[in-house]
Every structure is written in structure tokens, then in C-alpha cells.
N, C-alpha and C positions, 0 to 999 in steps of 0.2 A: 514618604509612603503615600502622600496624599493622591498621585498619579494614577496608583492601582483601583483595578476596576472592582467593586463588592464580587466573592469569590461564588455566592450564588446567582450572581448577574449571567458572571462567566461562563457558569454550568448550566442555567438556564432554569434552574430549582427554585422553588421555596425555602423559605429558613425552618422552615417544619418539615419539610421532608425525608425522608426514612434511608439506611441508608442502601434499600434497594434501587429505589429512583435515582439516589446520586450518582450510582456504581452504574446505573444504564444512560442516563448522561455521559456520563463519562466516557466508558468505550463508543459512543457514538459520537462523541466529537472529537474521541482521539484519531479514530480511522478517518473520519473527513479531513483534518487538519495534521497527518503523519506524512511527513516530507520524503518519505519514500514513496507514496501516492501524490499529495496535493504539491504540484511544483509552483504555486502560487510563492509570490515573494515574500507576503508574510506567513506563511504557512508555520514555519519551523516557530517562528515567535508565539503564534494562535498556539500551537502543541502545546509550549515551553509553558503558558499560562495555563493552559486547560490542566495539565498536570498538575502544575501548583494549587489551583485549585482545589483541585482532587486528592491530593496529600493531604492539604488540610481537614478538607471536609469529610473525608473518611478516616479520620483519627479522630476517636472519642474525646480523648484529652485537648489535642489540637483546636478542635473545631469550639470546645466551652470556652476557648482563651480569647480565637477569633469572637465570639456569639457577642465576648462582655466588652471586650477593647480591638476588636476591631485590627487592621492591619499595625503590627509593634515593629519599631524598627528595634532591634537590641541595642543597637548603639548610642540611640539617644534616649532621653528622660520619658519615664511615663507620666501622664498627666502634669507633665509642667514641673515637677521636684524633685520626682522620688528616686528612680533609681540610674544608674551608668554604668560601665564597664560591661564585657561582654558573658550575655548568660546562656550562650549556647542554644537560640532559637525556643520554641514554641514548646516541648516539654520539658526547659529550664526553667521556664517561665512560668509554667502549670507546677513546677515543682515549687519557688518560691512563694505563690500564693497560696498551696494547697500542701501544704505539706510534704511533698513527693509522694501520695496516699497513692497514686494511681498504679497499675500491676507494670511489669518490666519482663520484657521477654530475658529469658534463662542465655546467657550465652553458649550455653554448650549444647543448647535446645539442638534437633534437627532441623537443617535450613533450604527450603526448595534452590533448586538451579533456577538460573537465567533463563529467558529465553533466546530463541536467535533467530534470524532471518536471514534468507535466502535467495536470490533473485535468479530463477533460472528462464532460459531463452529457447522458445521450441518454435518449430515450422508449423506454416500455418495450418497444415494437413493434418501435424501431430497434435495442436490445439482440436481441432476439428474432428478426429477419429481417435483420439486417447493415448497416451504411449510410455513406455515405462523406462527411468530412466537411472544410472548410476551417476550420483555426485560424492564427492569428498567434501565434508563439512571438516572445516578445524573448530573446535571447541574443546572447553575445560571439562577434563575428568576427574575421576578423585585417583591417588598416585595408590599404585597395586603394592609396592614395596611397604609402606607405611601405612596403609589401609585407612589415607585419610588423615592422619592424626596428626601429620609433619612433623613426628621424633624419630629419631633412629630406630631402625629395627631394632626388637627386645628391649627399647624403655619405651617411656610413654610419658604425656604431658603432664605436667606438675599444678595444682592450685596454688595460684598466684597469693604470694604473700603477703600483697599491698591491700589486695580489695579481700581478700580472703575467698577467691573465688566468683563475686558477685558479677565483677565487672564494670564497676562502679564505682567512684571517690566520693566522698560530701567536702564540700565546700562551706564554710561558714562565712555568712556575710553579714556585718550590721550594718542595717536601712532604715531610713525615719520611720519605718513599719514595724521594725523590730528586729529578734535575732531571724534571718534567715537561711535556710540549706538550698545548698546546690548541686545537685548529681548531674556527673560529668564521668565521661570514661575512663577505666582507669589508665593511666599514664604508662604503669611497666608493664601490662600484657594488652593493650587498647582496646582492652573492652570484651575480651575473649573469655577470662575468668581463669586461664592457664599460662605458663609460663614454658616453654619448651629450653630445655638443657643442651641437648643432642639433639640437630635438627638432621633429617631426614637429606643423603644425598643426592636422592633422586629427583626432591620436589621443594630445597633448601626450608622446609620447612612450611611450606603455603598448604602441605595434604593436597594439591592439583597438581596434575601438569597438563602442558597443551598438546592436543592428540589432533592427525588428520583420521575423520570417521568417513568409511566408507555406506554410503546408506542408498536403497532403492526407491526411487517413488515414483507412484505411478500418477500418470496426468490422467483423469479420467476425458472422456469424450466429452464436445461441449466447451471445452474450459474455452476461456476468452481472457483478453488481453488485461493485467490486471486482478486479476481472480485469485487468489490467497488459498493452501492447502496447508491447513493442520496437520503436526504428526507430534502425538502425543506422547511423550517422553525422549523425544530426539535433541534435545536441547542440553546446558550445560549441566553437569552433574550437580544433584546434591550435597550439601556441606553435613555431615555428622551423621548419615544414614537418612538424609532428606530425599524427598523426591527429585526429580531430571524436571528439567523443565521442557518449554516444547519448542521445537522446530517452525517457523512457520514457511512457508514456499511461495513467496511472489512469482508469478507470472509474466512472461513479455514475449509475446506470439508477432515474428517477422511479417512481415508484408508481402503480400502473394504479387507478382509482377503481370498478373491476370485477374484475378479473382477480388471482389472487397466484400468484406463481412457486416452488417448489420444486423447487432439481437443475432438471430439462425438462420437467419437469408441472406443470401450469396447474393451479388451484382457483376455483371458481364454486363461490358461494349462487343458489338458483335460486326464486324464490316458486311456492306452487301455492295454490289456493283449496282450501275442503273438499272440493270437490262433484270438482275435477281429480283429486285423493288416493284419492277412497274410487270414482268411476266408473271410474278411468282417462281420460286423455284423451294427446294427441299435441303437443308445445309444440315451439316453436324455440327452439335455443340458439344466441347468438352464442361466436364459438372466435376465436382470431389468424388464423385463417384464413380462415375461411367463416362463415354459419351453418346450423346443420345440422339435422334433426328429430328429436328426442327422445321415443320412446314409456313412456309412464307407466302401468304397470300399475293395476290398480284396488283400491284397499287401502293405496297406497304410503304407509307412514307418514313421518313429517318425520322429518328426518337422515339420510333414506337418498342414498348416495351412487352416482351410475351413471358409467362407464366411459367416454372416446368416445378411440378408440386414435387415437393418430395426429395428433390434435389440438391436441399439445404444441408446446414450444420443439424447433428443429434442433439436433440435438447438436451443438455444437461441433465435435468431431474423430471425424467416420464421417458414415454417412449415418441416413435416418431421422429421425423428432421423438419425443418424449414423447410422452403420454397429457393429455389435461384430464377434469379429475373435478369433476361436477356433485353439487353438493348443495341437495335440495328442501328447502325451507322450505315448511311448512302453513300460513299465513295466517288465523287470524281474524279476522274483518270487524267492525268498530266500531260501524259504523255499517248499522243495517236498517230494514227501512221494518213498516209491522204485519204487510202479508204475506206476508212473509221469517219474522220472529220466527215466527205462526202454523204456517209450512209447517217451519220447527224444530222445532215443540212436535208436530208432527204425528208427526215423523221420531220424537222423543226417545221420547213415546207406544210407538210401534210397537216399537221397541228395546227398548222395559221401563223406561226412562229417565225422571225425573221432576225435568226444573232448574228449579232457581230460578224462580218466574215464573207457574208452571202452575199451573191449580187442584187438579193433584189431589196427594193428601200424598207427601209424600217420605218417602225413609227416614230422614233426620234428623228429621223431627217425628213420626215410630213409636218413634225411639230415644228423642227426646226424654217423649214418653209414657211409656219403659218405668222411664225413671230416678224419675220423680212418681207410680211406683206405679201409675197408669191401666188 
């Protein structure tokens, strides 16, 4: 265990810190380091740690075992003598020094649902203007025949006769500490506190089965690639009259084969010929919204970029859009016919210009004269 990193290192807390600060460490380094967002190569492993951490340190019990001895492996000695064989993790462990005094949730308590995630794919339009949409979620429900309890209609689950209900065995162990107990789950009902007779044919007994849910959501306007929707009780069902846990909705907005989105402003390449650049002329641009006319001063060189306000993505949260910003491209032509090239050479002439082509000499065949001495 000596590998492991101090589990407040990990979280980035203090050992005094309360367990509000843990609990917002925590989801802020789960969503950075959640491999369905961060595709970095250790990402899944950063999770896998931050998690552990956060197991620990948000159990009362857990965290006093960690505070006095530090990372335990179970399987080997504590401090050098004392104990071996395996105790079941971190509140076996608080059990055996502490009496088992600590409180134990009720097995047959009510138990929140899972939650589930979702990754849906929209156009970049529908990202951009909001759009509502029908998916089928498979998730666990509680079984309507049995109403949960996985016995056969008209019995019902029995208190188990081993733990007497608790869902929990003691184990007696002598250690050079003395006599000590060990609560562990119980073996004939695992920890459920019930024993089912007649199990349930519709749900062999689990009280779930697995449903495709039909459910609507809507993308609000704004949304961007990446962007996560909540939907509060859409998740897997509760166990024993628990709550549903939630739904959540990743985001992944295609690639427009014109348009790219930055924040709420749009970007456009926009072609112009010579003659649009150096005359000026008046072009339309298409926008997500309309399209609109674009005046082009006369001179405009390539890469310049013009303005059109208003014409972006909708904020997300306010009102208003972005900006989309055009940028010209100067195009030369490939392909001319002779009296194209001729009315260039006419042009080049006038300018003082002499390319490639013309009969009259350039200034690389003056240079070239002046190096031969001529």
C-alpha cells in the first residue's frame, strides 16, 4: 500500500476539512477526470482514485480508521504482529477496534436508484436553435407483479433466520488484542435481512426487471458539444419504495460542413474572385439564420475578416446570439481562356507589372543580366 497517494492529497483537502469541501472536491474532480468526457489515457485511472478517495473520506467510520493507520491492506499484519486473515475492508476493521458501536444502515431501509447516462447526437442547427427529442432508455424498474418484493404474488418475504433479520453475522476472532467481533454479511440472505420462499416469476426474485423507457428531452437552444442535461428521476428505479435516480444527457453536436462554432460565434471562409476584391462588389452570405448581404469594399485583400452581429449561436443562459465572422478568400482562377490571360497582361502592363508570360522583360531577366556582367 505504500504506492498510494495520501487520500487528501488526492482530493486536494485538508485533514480538517468538513464534509461539505470534500463532497465539492469531489464532483469537481470526478467530472474533469470521467472517461466519458476526459479521453486522456490516464483519465479512467485519475477517476478510479478520486472515487476511492471519496469513499473513504466521506464515511465517518472509514475515514477515523484511515486518520489513525493510514492506507491497511487486510491481508497483511497491522503494525508488524497483530492481525491476518481477511476482515472485510475498512468497516471490519472499525468494527474490530471499536466495538462494531457504529450505526448500520437497515437492510430493508428504502434504497435510491442508480443513476444512468446517456449520450445523444444532434445537428449542429439543432444544438444551436434547441430541439426536442424522443429516446428509449433501457433501465431497471421495480417488477409490477410483485411490487418489488421478488416473492410470488400473495406471499411475501420472510425474516431470515440466521441473522434474525439484521443482515449481519458476528464473527468471533482471538487476537493478541483480545477477544474480537466481526460483522460480516449474512451468508443465507446477503445481507438483505429477508429470505424469499416463492420467488417472483416475472423478476426470479431480484423485485426489478429491465424495461426499454421511452422518454422526451428537450435540447435547449445554445447547448454545445459536450454539455450534460439533467432529468431528475429518469434513472434506475428505487429498491423498497426509494427514490429513481436521474438520467443524465451527454451531448455530441456533428460538424457543420460550412459553418464552425466557437463560445456563440459562428466562423465562415467566404470565396471572392479578383475582380470582387480589388472592385468591390455586394455578395450574400448564408448565417444559421437567414441569409444576409455583405458589402465588399474595393481593395479587400484575402483574410480579411468582417463582422455580421447578431448572427451567432443563442446564448444559452440570457438573451441575444453571437456574432458570425466572415472570412474572404481571394480565389485564383486556373483555368482562362486567351482573352482572360491577354486582359491580365493588359492589367499587369498598366500596373508596371511584367509576369511570367509577357513579352516584355521582367525584372528577373535585368537581374539576371546584371549578374553575366551585360
Amino acid at each position: 500500500m505504500a504506492d498510494k497517494r495520501d487520500y487528501y492529497e488526492v482530493l486536494g483537502v485538508n485533514k480538517g476539512s468538513g464534509d461539505d469541501e470534500i463532497k465539492k472536491a469531489y464532483r469537481k474532480l470526478a467530472r474533469q477526470y470521467h472517461p466519458d468526457v476526459n479521453k486522456a489515457a490516464d483519465a479512467e485511472d485519475k477517476f478510479k482514485e478520486v472515487k476511492e478517495a471519496y469513499d473513504v473520506l466521506s464515511d465517518t467510520q472509514k475515514r477515523a480508521v484511515y486518520d489513525q493507520y493510514g492506507h491497511v491492506d487486510p491481508n497483511q499484519g497491522m503494525g508488524g504482529g497483530g492481525f491476518s486473515g481477511d476482515f472485510g475492508g475498512f468497516g471490519d476493521i472499525f468494527d474490530m477496534f471499536f466495538g462494531g458501536g457504529g450505526n448500520r444502515r437497515d437492510p430493508n431501509a428504502p434504497q435510491r436508484g442508480g443513476d444512468l447516462q446517456y449520450t445523444m447526437q444532434v445537428e449542429f442547427k439543432e444544438a444551436a436553435f434547441g430541439v426536442e427529442k424522443e429516446i428509449t432508455i433501457p433501465r431497471t424498474e421495480q417488477c409490477d407483479p410483485c411490487f418489488g418484493t421478488g416473492a410470488k404474488p400473495g406471499t411475501k418475504p420472510e425474516k431470515c433466520s440466521t441473522c434474525g433479520g439484521t443482515g449481519q453475522q458476528e464473527v468471533v476472532q482471538n487476537t493478541p488484542f483480545g477477544r474480537m467481533v466481526n460483522r460480516r454479511a449474512c451468508s443465507t440472505c446477503q445481507g438483505k435481512g429477508k429470505v424469499i420462499k416463492e420467488k417472483c416469476s416475472s423478476c426470479h426474485g431480484n423485485g426489478t426487471v429491465k424495461k426499454q423507457r421511452k422518454i422526451n428531452v428537450r435540447i435547449p437552444a445554445g447547448a454545445y458539444d459536450g454539455a450534460q442535461l439533467r432529468m431528475t428521476g429518469e434513472g434506475e428505479s428505487g429498491l423498497r419504495g426509494g427514490p429513481a435516480g436521474d438520467l443524465y444527457i451527454v451531448i455530441r453536436v456533428k460538424q457543420h460542413e460550412f459553418f464552425q462554432r466557437e463560445d456563440d460565434d459562428i466562423y465562415c471562409e467566404v470565396p471572392l474572385t479578383f475582380a470582387q476584391a480589388a472592385l468591390g462588389d455586394e455578395i450574400e452570405i448564408p448565417t444559421l439564420h437567414d441569409k444576409v448581404k455583405l458589402k465588399i469594399p474595393a481593395g479587400t485583400q484575402t483574410g480579411t475578416y468582417f463582422r455580421l452581429r447578431g448572427k451567432g449561436v443563442p446564448h444559452l443562459r440570457g438573451n441575444g446570439n453571437g456574432d458570425q465572422h466572415v472570412k474572404v478568400i481571394v480565389v485564383t482562377p486556373t483555368k482562362m481562356n486567351d482573352e482572360q490571360k491577354d486582359l491580365l497582361r493588359q492589367l499587369a502592363s498598366i500596373s508596371g507589372e511584367h509576369p511570367k508570360g509577357s513579352h516584355e522583360e521582367t525584372f528577373f531577366d535585368r537581374m539576371k543580366r546584371a549578374f553575366r556582367g551585360e
